[in-house]
C-alpha positions in Angstrom: 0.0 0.0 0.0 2.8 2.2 0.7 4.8 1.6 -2.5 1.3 2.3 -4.4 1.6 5.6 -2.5 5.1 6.8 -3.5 5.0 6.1 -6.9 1.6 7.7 -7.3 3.6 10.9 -5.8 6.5 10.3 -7.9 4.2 10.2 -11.4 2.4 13.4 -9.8 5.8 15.4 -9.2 7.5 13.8 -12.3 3.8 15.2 -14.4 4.8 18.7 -12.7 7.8 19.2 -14.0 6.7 18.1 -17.2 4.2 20.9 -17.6 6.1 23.6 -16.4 9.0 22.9 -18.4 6.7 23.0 -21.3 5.5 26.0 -20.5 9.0 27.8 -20.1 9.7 26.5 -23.3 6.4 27.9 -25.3 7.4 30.8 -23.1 11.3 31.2 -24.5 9.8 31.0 -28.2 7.4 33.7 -28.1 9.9 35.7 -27.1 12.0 35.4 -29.1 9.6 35.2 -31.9 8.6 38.8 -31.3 12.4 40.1 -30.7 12.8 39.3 -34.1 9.5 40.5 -35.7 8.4 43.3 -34.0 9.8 46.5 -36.5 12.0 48.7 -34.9 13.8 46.6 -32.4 17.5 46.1 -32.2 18.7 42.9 -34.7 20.9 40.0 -33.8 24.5 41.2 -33.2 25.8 39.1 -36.8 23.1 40.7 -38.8 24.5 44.3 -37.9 25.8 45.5 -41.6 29.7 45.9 -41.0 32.2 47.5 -43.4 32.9 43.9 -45.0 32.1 42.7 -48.3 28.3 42.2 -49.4 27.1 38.4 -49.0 24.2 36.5 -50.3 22.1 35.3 -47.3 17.9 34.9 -46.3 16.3 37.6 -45.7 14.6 37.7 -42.7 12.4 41.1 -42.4 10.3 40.7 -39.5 10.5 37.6 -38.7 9.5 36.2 -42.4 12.0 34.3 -44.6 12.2 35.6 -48.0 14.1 35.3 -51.3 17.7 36.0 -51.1 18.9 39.8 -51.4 21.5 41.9 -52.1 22.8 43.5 -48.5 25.1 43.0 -45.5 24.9 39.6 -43.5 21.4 38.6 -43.0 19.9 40.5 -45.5 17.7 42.6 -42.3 16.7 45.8 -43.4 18.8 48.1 -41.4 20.8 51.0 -42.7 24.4 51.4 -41.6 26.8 54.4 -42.7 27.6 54.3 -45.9 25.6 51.4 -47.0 22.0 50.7 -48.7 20.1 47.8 -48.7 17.5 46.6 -51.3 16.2 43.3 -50.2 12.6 41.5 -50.5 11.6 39.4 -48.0 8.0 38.2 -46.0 6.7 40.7 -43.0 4.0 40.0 -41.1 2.3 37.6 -43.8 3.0 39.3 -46.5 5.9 40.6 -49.5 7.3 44.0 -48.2 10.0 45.8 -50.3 12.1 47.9 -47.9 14.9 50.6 -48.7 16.9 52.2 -46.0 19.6 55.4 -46.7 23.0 56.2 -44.8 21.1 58.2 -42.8 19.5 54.9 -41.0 16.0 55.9 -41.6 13.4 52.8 -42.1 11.2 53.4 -44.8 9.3 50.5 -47.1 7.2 51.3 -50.1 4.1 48.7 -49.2 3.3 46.3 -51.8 0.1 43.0 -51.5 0.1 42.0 -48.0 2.7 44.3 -47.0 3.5 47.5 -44.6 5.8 50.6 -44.8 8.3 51.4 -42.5 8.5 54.3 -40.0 9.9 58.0 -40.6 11.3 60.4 -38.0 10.6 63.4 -39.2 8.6 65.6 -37.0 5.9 68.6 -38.4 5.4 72.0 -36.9 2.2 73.4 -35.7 1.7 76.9 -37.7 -0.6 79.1 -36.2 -2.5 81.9 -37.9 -1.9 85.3 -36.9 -2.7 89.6 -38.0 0.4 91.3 -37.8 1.6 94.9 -38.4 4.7 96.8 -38.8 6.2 98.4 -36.3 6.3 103.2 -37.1 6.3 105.9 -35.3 2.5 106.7 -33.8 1.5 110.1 -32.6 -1.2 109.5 -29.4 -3.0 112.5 -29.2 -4.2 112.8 -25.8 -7.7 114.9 -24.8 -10.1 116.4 -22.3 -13.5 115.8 -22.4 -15.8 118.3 -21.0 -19.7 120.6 -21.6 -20.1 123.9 -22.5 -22.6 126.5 -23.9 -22.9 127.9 -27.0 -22.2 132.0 -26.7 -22.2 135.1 -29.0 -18.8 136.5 -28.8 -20.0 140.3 -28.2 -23.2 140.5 -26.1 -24.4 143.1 -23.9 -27.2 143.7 -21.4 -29.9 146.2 -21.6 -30.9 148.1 -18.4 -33.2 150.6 -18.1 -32.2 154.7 -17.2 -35.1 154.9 -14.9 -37.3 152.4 -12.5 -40.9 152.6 -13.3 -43.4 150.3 -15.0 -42.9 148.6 -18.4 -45.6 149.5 -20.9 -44.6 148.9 -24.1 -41.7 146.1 -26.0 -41.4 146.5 -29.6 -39.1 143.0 -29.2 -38.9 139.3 -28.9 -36.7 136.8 -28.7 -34.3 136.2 -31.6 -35.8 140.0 -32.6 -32.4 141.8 -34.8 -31.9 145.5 -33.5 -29.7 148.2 -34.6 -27.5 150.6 -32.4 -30.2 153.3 -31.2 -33.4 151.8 -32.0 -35.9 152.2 -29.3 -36.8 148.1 -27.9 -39.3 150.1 -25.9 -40.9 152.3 -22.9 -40.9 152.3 -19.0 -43.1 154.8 -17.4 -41.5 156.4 -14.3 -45.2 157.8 -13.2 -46.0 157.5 -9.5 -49.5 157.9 -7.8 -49.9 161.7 -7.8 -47.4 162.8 -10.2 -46.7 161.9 -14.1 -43.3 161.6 -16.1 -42.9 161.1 -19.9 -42.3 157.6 -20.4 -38.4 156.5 -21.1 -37.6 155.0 -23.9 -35.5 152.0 -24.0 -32.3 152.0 -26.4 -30.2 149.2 -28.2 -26.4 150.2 -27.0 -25.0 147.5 -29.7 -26.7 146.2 -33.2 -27.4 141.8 -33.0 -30.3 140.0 -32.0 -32.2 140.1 -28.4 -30.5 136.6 -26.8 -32.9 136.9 -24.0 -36.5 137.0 -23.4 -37.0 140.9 -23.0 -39.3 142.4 -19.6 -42.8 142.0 -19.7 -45.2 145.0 -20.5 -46.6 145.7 -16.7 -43.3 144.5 -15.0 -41.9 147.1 -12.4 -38.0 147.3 -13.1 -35.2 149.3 -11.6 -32.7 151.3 -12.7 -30.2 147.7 -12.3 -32.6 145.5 -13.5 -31.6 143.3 -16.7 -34.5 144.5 -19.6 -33.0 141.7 -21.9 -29.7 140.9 -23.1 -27.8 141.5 -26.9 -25.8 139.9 -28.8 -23.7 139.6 -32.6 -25.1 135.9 -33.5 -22.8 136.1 -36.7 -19.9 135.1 -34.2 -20.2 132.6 -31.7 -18.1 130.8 -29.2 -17.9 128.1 -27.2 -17.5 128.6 -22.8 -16.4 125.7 -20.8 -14.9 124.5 -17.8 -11.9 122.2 -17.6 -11.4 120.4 -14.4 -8.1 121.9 -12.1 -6.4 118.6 -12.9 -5.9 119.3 -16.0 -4.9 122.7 -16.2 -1.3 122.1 -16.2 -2.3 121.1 -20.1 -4.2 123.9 -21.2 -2.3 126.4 -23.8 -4.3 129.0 -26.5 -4.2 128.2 -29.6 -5.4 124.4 -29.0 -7.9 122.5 -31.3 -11.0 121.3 -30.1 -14.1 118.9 -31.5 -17.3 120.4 -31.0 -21.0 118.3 -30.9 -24.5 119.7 -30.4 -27.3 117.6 -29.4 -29.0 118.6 -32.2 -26.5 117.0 -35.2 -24.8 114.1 -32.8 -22.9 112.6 -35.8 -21.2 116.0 -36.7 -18.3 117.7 -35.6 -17.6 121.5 -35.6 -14.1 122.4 -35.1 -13.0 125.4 -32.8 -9.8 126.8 -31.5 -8.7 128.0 -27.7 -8.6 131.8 -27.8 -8.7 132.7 -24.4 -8.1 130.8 -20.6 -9.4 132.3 -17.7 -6.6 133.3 -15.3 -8.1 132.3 -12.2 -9.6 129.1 -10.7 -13.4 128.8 -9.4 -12.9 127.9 -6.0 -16.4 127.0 -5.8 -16.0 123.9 -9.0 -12.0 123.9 -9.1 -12.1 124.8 -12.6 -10.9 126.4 -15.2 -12.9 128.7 -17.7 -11.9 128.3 -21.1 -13.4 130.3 -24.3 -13.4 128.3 -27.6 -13.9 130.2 -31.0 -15.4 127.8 -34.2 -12.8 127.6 -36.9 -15.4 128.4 -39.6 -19.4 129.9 -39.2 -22.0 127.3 -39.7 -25.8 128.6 -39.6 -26.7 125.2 -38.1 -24.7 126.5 -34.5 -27.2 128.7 -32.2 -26.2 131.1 -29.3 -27.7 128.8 -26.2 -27.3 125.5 -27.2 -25.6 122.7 -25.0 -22.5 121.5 -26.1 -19.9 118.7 -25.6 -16.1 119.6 -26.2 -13.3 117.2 -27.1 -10.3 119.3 -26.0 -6.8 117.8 -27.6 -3.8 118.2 -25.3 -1.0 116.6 -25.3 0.8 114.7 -28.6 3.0 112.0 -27.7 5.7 111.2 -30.6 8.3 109.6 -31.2 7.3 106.0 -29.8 5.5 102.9 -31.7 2.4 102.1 -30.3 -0.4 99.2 -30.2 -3.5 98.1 -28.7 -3.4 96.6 -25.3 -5.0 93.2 -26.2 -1.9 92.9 -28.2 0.0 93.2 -25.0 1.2 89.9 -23.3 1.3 90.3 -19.2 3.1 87.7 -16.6 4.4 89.1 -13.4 4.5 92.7 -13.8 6.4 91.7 -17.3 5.1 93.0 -20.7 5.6 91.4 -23.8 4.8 91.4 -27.4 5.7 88.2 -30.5 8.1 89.2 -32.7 7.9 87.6 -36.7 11.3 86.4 -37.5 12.6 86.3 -41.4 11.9 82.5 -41.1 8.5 82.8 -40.1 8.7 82.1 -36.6 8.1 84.3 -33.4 10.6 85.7 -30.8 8.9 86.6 -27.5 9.8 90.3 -26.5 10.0 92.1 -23.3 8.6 95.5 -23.5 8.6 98.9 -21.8 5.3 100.9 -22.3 4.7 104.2 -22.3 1.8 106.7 -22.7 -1.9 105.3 -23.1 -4.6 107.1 -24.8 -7.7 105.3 -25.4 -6.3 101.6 -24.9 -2.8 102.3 -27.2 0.2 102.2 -25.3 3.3 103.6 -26.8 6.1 100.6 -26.5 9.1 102.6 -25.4 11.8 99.6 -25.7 12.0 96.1 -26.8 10.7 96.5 -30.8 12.4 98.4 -33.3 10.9 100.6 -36.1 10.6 98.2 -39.2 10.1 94.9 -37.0 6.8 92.6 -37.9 4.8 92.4 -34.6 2.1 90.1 -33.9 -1.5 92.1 -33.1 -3.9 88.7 -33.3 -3.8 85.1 -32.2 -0.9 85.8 -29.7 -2.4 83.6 -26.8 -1.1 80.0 -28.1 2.1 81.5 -29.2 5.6 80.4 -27.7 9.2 81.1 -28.3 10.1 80.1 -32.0 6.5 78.9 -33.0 5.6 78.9 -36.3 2.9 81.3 -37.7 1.3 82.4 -40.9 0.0 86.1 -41.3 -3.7 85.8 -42.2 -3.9 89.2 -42.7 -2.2 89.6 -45.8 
């Protein structure tokens, strides 16, 4: 009973072994099936082409035998310095024909049942871009602020005695002449009678303000209406004390009215006020148009674009053109080859979003305006823009 025993072990152990060193085996061959036919892996050290003489031998090109070829020992399809190999052999199932260069690329040109070999050459992303050229731009700085609308002479009308108005030969907008009587105030008091008093234009123009009512008591001070030359008007505003450091005669200015929004009247600085209103801390400033336009009336509102200072001297771009990283500016320069260089920058003035770019681009220089936010150092890019 015990004998049965130890040899039923013995067949069990001796069974073991059997199976795993069948398995180690199968094991062994697959790999080094797939050393051999897997493309790009290292060949055999005596199928490496050598500076000997060509020999005639089977060509094994992953893993397939083939017809004999033309090459160094082995016939693999491997490139060495100096050497090319033209051989035909089976890969993977099928007839490949392969052709390597000194270089040592692998390349095939696939036929039936074949496939090509593998390249190492690498393409470049190119990204569209708008560009411009870098020149000199003039930022013309400004002040906006309101006026009114003014007749450069004007004058008011008071009356040489107080009494009761009786008679206005006037109106508003009416056109006098120097010495024609607007009308009448009767100085008359309860118990006594006067002539009336006639009322006299001191300058010719046009009454700019609504004259005294017939029945009104005035004085000797009061205002009966005002005069003024509507042929020549001006422009009156106030410029805000911060800015009065800018101000010079002589500057342009954009006029708009209310009345004609998409129009611009242009006017000139021809006088500043020498004092500032404590009250608003501002300046006075009187404006003169540039040329007379029937459309401008004496009392409308009006909004003046005041130009200042003109910064030259300097390139300048938009600020979404601007790249920002830690306090750092910079902008993509186009190199000759079509690549960018990134730029650090120093900017300058800003009027209106434009900063002037005081250092880091040259006059001349291609610089990227659009499609800057994938960019890198040396990327490729195309100009779209042209």
């Amino acid at each position: 009973m015990q004998k049965t025993k130890k040899i039923i072990v013995t067949h069990v152990i001796v069974g073991v072994i059997l199976i795993l060193t069948f398995i180690a085996v199968k094991m062994i061959g697959s790999s080094k099936s797939k050393s051999s036919g897997m493309p790009g892996m290292m060949p055999p050290a005596n199928s490496m082409p050598g500076g000997g003489a060509p020999g005639a031998g089977a060509g094994g090109a992953n893993g397939g035998g083939g017809a004999p070829g033309n090459g160094t020992s082995n016939g693999n399809a491997k490139g060495g310095a100096g050497s090319q190999l033209n051989g035909t052999g089976a890969q993977n199932g099928g007839a490949a024909q392969g052709a390597t260069s000194s270089a040592g690329n692998l390349g095939g040109t696939p036929v039936a049942g074949g496939r090509a070999g593998f390249g190492n050459k690498k393409s470049q992303t190119v990204t569209p871009v708008r560009t411009v050229v870098a020149q000199e731009v003039i930022l013309q700085d400004y002040v906006m602020t309101s006026g009114d609308i003014q007749t450069q002479t004007s004058i008011e009308v008071f009356p040489s005695i107080g009494g009761t108005v009786v008679q206005m030969n006037v109106s508003l907008g009416s056109p006098v002449k120097k010495g024609d009587i607007i009308g009448y105030i009767d100085p008359s008091e309860p118990g006594s009678y006067y002539a009336k008093s006639p009322i006299t234009c001191p300058i010719s123009g046009s009454i700019l303000t609504a004259p005294a009512k017939p029945g009104q008591k005035v004085q000797a001070s009061s205002v009966i209406t005002k005069i003024g030359d509507i042929e020549n008007l001006q422009v009156s505003a106030k410029i805000p004390e911060r800015y009065v450091a800018e101000l010079a005669v002589g500057q342009k200015a954009e006029i708009k009215l209310e009345a004609y929004p998409d129009v611009s009247f242009s006017a000139s600085v021809v006088r500043i006020s020498p004092v500032v209103d404590s009250s608003t801390r501002t300046k006075e400033i009187i404006l003169n148009f540039d040329k007379k336009d029937s459309r401008i009336n004496a009392g409308m509102f009006a909004k003046v674009k005041l130009f200042t200072s003109a910064y030259k001297g300097a390139f300048a771009i938009g600020q979404d053109s601007i790249v920002s990283n830690s306090d750092k500016n910079y902008l993509f320069v186009v190199n000759n080859d079509d690549t960018v260089s990134k730029r650090e920058i120093t900017l300058g003035k800003n009027v209106d979003g434009y900063y002037q770019i005081l250092s880091g681009v040259e006059f001349g220089e291609t610089v990227v305006t659009e499609g800057m936010l994938t960019l890198y150092e040396g990327a490729k890019v195309r100009d779209i823009g042209k």
